[in-house]
C-alpha positions as CSV (number, residue, x, y, z in Angstrom):
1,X,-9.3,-22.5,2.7
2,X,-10.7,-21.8,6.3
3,X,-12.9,-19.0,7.4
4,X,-13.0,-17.9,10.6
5,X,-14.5,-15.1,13.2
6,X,-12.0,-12.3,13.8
7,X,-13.5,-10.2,15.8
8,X,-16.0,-7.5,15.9
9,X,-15.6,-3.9,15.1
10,X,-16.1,-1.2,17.9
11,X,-19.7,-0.9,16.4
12,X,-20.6,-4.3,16.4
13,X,-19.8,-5.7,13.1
14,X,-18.1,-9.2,12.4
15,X,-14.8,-9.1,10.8
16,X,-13.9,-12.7,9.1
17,X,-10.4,-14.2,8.5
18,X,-9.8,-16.2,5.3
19,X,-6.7,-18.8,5.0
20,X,-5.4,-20.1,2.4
21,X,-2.2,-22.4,1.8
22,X,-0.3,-24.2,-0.4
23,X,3.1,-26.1,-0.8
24,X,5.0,-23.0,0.1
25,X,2.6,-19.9,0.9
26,X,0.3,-19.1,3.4
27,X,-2.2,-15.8,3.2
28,X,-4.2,-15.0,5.5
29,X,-6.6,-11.9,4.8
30,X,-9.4,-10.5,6.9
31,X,-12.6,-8.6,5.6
32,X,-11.7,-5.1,7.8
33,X,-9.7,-3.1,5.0
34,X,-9.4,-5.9,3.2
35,X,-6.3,-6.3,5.1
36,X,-3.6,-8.5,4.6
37,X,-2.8,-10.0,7.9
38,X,-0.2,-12.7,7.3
39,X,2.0,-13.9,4.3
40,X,4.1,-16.9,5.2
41,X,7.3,-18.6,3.6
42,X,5.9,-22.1,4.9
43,X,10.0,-23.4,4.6
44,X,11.1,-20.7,6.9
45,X,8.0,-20.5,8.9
46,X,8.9,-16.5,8.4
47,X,5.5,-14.3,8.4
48,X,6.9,-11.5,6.5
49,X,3.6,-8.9,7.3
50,X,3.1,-7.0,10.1
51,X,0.0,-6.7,11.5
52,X,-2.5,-7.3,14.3
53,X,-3.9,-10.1,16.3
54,X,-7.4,-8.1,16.8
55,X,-9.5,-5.7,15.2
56,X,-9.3,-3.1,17.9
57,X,-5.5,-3.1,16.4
58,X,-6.2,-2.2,12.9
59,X,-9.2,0.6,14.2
60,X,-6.8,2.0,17.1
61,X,-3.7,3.2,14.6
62,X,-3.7,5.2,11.9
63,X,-0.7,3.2,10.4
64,X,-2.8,1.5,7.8
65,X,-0.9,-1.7,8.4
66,X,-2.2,-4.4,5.6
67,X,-4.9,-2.6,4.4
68,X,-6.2,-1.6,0.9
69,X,-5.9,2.0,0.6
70,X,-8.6,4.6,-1.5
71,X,-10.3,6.0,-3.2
72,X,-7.1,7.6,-3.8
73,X,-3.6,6.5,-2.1
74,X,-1.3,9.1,-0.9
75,X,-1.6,12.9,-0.4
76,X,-4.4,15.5,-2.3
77,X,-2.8,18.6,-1.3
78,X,-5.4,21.1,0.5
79,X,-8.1,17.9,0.2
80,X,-9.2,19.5,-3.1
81,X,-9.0,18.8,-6.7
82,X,-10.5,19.8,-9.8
83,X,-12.6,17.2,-12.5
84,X,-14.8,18.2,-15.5
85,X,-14.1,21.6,-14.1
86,X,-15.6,21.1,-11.1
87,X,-14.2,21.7,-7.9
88,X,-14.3,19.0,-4.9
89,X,-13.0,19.0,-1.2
90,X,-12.3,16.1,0.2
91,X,-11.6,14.8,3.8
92,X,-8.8,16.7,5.4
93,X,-7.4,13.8,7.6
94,X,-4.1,15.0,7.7
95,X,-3.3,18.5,8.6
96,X,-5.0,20.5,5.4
97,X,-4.1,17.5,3.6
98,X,-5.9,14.4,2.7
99,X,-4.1,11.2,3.1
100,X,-4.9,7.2,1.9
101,X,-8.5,8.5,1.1
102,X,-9.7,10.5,4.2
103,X,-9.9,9.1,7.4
104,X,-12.8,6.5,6.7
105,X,-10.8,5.4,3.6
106,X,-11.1,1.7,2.2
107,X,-8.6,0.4,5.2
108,X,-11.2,0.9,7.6
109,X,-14.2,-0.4,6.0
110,X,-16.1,-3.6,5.8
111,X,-15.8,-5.8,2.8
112,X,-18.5,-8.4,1.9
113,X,-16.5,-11.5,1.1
114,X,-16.6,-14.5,-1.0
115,X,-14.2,-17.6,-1.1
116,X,-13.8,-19.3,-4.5
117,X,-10.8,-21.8,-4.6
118,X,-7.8,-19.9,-4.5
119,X,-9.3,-16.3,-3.8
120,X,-10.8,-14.3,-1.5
121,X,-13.1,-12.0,-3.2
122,X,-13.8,-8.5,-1.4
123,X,-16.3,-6.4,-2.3
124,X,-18.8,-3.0,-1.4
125,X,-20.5,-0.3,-3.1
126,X,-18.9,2.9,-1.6
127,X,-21.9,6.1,-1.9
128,X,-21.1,9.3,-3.7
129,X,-20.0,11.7,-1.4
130,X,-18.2,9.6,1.0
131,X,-15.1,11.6,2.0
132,X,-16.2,14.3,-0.4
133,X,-15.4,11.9,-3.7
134,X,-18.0,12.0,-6.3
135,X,-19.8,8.9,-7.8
136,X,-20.9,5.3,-6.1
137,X,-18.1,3.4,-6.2
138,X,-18.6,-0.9,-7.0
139,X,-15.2,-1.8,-6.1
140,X,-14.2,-5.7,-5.8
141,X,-10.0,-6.3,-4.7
142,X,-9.2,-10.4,-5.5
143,X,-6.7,-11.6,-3.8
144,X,-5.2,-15.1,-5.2
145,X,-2.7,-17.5,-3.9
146,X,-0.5,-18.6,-6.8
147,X,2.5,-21.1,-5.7
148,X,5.1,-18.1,-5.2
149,X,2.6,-15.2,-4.6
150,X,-0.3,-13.3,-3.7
151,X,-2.3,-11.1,-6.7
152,X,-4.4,-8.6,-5.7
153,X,-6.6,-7.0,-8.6
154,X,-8.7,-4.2,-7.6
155,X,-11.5,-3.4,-10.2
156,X,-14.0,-1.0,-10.0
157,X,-16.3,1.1,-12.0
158,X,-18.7,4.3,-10.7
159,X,-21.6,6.1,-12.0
160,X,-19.4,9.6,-12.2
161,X,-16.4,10.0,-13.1
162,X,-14.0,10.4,-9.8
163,X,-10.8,9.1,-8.7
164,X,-9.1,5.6,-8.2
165,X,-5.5,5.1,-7.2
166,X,-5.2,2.3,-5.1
167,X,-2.4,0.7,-3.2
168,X,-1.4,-2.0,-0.8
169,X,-0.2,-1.1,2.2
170,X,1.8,-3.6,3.9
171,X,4.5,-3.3,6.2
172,X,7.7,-6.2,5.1
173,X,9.7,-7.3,7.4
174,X,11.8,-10.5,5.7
175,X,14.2,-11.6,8.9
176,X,11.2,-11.6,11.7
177,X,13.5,-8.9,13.5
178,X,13.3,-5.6,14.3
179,X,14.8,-3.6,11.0
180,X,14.8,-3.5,7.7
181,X,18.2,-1.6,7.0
182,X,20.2,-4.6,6.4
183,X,17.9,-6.0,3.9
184,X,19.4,-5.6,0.3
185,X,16.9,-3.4,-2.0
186,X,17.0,-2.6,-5.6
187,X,14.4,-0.6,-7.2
188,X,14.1,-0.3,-11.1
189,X,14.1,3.4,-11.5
190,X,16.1,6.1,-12.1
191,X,14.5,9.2,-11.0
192,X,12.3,10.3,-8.0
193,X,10.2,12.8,-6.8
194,X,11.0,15.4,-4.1
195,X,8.5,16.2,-1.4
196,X,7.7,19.2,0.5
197,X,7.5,19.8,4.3
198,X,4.5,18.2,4.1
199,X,5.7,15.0,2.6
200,X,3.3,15.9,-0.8
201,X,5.8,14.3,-3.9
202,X,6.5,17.3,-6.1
203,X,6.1,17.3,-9.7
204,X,9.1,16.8,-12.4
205,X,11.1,14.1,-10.6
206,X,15.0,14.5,-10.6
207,X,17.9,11.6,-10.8
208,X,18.5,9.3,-8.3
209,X,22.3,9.4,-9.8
210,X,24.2,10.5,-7.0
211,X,21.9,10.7,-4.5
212,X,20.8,8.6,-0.9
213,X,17.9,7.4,-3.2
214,X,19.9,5.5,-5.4
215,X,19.2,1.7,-5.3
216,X,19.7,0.8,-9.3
217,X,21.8,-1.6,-8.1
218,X,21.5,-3.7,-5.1
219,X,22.8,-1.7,-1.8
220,X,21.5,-2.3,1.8
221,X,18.0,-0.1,2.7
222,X,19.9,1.6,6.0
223,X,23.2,2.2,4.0
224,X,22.2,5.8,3.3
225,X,19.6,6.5,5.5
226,X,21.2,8.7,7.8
227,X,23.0,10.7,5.1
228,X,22.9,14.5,5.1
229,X,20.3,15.2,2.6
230,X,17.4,17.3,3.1
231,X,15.1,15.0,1.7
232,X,15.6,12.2,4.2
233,X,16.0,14.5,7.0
234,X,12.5,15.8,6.9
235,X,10.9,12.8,6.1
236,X,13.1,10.4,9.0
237,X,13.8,8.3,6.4
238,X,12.8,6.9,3.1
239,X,9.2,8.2,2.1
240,X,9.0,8.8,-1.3
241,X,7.7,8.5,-4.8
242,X,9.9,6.6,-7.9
243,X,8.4,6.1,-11.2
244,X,9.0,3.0,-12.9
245,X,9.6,2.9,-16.7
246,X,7.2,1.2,-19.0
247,X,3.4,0.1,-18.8
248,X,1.7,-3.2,-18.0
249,X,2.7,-5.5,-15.6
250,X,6.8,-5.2,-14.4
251,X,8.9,-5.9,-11.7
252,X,8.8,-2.6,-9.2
253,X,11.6,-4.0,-6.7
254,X,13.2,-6.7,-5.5
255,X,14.1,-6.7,-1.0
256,X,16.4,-9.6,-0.5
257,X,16.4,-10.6,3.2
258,X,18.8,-13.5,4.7
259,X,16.2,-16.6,4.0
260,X,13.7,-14.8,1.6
261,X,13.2,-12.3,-0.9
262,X,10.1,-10.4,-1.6
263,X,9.5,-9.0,-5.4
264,X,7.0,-6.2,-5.9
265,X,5.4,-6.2,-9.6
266,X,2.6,-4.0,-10.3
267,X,0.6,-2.1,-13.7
268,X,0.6,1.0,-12.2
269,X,2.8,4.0,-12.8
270,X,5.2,4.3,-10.1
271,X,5.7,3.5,-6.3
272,X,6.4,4.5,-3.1
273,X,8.8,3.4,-0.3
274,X,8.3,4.0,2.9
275,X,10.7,2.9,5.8
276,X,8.4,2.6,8.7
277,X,9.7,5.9,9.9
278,X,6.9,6.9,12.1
279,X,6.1,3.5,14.1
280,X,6.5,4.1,17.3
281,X,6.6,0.4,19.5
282,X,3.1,-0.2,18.6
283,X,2.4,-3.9,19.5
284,X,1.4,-6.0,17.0
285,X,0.9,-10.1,16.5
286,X,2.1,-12.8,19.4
287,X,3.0,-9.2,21.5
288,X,5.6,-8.3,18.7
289,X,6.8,-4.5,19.3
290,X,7.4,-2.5,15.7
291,X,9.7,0.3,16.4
292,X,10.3,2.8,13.7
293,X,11.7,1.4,10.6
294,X,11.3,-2.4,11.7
295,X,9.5,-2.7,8.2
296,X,9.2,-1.1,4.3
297,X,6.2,-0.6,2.7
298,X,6.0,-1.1,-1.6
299,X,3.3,0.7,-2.6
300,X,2.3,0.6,-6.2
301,X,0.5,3.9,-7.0
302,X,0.1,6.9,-9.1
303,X,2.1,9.6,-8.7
304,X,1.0,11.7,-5.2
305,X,-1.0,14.8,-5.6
306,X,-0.9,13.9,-9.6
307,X,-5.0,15.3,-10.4
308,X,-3.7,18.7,-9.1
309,X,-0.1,18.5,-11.4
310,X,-0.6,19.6,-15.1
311,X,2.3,18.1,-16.1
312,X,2.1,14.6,-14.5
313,X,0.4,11.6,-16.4
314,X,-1.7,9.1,-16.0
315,X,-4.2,10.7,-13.8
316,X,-6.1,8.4,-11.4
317,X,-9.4,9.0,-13.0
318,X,-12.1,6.6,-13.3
319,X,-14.5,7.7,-15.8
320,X,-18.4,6.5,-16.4
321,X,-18.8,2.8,-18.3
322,X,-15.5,2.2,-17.6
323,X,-13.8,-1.1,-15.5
324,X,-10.6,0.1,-13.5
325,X,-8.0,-3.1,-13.7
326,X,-5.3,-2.0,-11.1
327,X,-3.3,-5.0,-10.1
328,X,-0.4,-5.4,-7.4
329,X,1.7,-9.0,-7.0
330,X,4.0,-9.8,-4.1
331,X,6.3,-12.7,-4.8
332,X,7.9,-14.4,-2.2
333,X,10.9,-16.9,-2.3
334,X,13.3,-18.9,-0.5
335,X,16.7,-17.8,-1.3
């Protein structure tokens, strides 16, 4: 492992860069967002991550490119939710909408940091109130290099009971070019959720039989894209919720470029894919321009706006003297 200076935040602060190899991997995370930065196949020399070269990149956009999102990922509808029958507003960072945990979420914080072997260990103690959540929040995200993968186990406990949904947020890109829609996808469910014209996932998901949003079998991510459905016209694209069957650890997806293929596996209830619609050329590492839909983003999660749905369980709730375990793994192999 090497550590290295980043950069320094607009404020001043010192943002590190941890490496770490082996036989066929190479990770490279930084302590801003606890972001990952790179993710190499070391026999394709293929960085399959998008990302920055600086920090001013990751603090300039909004796109949350890499970074560890929370307290809670994805949309609270009118920043407000209910617990223990109490009301709480939260940052409305999007619209009358709070998005990735308000606009000083976990991607744009400063972790502490400790190297141990194979891990980088992140951590901080987030105050109660921040963005409007209740509780102080000890949160410490692990990310390992195994020999075909990177783990990333966020745990995390709080002295009131609040929420805790969190995500990766990475933006694949398996061919180093500039689109994802010939990449083949499959995703192992069989429903999804609608959203409204806000991009909020509604509640009771409907069949994916039949529909643009079926990928139970393998089928290219730009094959339906541009379909005539109402769903994918008012999102640009693929930006959406799927449940996945079961509990525990499980393969999510599998994205099969032409030299590599990345498998998401997660313990959390469902996830969401998002094509990259709303890039816009921003430049990213060695000068690299990302256009809209030059990446997909797997992100494990709980079901969007689920504290304010009656019907939809789990909750992301993290009650007092309890130890959140939320854990995300991205595989990556030659093919």
């Amino acid at each position: 492992m090497t550590k290295a200076l980043f950069g320094r935040t607009s404020d001043g602060r010192s943002v590190d860069i941890y490496t770490i190899e082996n036989e066929h991997l190479i990770m490279k995370v930084i302590s801003y967002g606890a972001v990952l930065q790179s993710f190499i196949q070391k026999d394709t020399g293929i960085d399959v991550s998008e990302g920055f070269d600086s920090v001013a990149g990751y603090e300039e956009h909004d796109a949350h490119i890499g970074a560890m999102i929370g307290r809670c990922a994805n949309r609270i509808e009118h920043a407000c939710f209910q617990l223990n029958g109490i009301e709480y507003h939260v940052d409305d960072n999007k619209g009358d909408l709070s998005l990735h945990g308000g606009s000083v979420g976990l991607d744009r914080r400063v972790f502490s940091a400790e190297e141990k072997g194979n891990q980088v260990i992140f951590t901080d103690l987030i105050p109660d109130g921040d963005e409007g959540y209740p509780g102080n929040l000890s949160i410490k995200i692990t990310y390992t290099l195994m020999e075909d993968r990177i783990d990333i186990l966020t745990e995390a406990t709080t002295d009131k009971d609040t929420l805790l949904g969190i995500t990766n947020h990475s933006y694949f890109n398996l061919d180093d070019n500039d689109s994802v829609l010939e990449d083949d996808l499959i995703i192992y469910a069989d429903t999804y959720a609608h959203a409204n014209e806000r991009g909020t996932s509604l509640p009771h998901p409907v069949t994916v039989k039949g529909t643009p949003f079926d990928f139970t079998t393998f089928k290219k991510i730009g094959r339906d894209i541009e379909a005539d459905d109402e769903q994918l016209i008012m999102a640009r694209g693929y930006d959406h919720h799927f449940p996945i069957p079961g509990t525990g650890l499980r393969d999510f997806c599998e994205c099969r470029g032409q030299n590599v293929k990345l498998i998401t596996r997660s313990d959390l209830p469902g996830m969401h894919l998002y094509t990259s619609n709303y890039l816009d050329g921003l430049i990213g590492k060695n000068g690299r321009s990302y256009p809209a839909r030059s990446a997909v983003c797997f992100e494990p999660e709980f079901f969007p706006n689920g504290i304010n749905y009656e019907s939809v369980e789990p909750k992301p709730i993290l009650r007092v003297n309890e130890t959140a375990h939320q854990e995300i793994q991205y595989i990556l192999q030659k093919i």
